[in-house]
Structures are given as C-alpha cells and as structure tokens.
C-alpha positions in Angstrom: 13.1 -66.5 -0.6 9.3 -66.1 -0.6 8.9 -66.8 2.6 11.4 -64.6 4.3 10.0 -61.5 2.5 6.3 -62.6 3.0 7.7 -63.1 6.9 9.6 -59.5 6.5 6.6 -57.9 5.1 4.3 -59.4 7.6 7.0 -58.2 10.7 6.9 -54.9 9.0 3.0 -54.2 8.9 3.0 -55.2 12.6 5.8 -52.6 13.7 3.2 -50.0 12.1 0.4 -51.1 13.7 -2.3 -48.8 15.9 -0.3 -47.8 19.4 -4.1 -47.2 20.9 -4.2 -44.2 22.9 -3.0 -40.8 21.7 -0.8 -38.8 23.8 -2.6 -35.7 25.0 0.4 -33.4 25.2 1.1 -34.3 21.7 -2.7 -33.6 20.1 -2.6 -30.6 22.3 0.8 -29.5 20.6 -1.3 -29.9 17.0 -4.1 -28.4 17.4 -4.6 -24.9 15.8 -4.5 -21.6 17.7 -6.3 -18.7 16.3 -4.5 -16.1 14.9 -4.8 -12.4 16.2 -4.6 -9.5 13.9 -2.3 -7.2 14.3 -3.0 -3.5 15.6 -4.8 -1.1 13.8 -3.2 1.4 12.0 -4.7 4.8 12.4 -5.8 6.1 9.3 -5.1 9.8 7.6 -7.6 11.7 8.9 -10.2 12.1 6.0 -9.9 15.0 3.7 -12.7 17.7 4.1 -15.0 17.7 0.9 -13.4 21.5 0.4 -10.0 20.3 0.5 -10.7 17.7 -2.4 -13.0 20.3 -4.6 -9.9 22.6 -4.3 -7.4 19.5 -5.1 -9.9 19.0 -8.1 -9.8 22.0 -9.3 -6.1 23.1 -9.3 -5.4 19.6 -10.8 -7.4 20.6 -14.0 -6.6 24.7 -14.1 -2.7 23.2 -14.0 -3.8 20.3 -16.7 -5.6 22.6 -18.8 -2.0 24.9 -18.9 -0.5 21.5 -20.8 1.0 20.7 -17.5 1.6 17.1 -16.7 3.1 15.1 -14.3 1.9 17.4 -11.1 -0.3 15.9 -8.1 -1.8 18.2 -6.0 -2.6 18.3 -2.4 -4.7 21.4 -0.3 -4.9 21.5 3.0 -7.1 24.9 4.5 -6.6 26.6 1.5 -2.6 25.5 1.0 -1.8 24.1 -1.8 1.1 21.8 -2.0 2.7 20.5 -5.8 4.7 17.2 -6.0 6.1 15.8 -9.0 8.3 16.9 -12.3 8.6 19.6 -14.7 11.0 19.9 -18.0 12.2 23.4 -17.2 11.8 25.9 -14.5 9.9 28.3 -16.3 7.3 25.1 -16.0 8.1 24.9 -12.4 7.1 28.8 -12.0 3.8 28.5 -14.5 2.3 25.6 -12.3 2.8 27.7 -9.2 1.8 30.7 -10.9 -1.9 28.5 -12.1 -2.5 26.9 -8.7 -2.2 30.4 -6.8 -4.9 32.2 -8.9 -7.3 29.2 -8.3 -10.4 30.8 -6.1 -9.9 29.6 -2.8 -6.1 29.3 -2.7 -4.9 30.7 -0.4 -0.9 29.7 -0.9 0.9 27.2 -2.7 3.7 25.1 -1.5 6.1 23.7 -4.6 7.9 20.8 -4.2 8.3 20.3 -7.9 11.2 19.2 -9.1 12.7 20.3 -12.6 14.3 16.9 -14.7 15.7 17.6 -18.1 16.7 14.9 -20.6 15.6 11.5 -19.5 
C-alpha cells in the first residue's frame, strides 16, 4: 500500500514538473498595461474675489437676522438664495436682508418655505 502511494505521489510530482519554455503569447497576455485617466473635467470657472466678499457678506447680514438654513450665491452683483425657511414671511425677510446689502444689485430666491418636519 506504501508503495503504490509513494509510486502515485512520485507520478504526481512529475506531471507538475517545469514545461521549460514559456509561451510568448501567453506572458504577453499577463503583462500589465498602463492605465489612462480619464478626460478632464472642466472646472466652474473660478469665482471673482468680489463675487465671494458679496457671498460673505449677505451670508452673515442674513445670519445675523436669525436666519438659518440659506446659502448664498452672487454672480455680478445677483444674488441668488437656495435653501429653507419655516414661513414665508422668512422667505420675504431673507430677500428683503440680501437686497439692501451694498453691492447688490438683485436677488434671486429659490427658497423654499417647509413647515412641520
């Protein structure tokens, strides 16, 4: 019994054994290939450093009237409201503290008015 699995061991090492020369077709089908990024995405253009004092500052008039929940974007002097109020009285006071901002030279509201929650 030994010696057939000694004899069956022995057969199987042999089967496994070094074929010599590698295939070049199959190292060719291994070897890495570099990886291309993708396209660039164009970018936003960058803000002008007016645009984002004005953003600044209508952010903190509009925080400093106990309004929250309002981001702010200018864009030549238009000013543009995203975001949520509790009433639209709110809605109107936000709109009302952006436009007397100096430098303002309309507001755009896209606020929307959510009660409950």
């Amino acid at each position: 019994m030994k010696r057939t699995l000694a004899i069956a061991l022995i057969l199987g090492l042999a089967a496994c054994g070094d074929k010599g020369k590698i295939d070049a077709t199959a190292a060719e089908a291994v070897t890495p290939q570099a990886i291309t990024k993708p396209a660039a995405v164009p970018a936003e253009p960058a803000k002008s450093d007016a645009d984002q004092d004005l953003e600044r500052r209508v952010s903190r008039a509009i925080l400093a009237g106990k309004l929250h929940g309002i981001d702010v974007e200018a864009a030549g002097g238009t000013v543009t409201l995203f975001g949520t109020t509790t009433t639209a009285k709110d809605r109107e006071r936000a709109v009302g503290i952006a436009a007397k901002v100096e430098g303002v030279k309309s507001v755009e509201s896209r606020l929307q008015v959510v009660t409950g929650s």
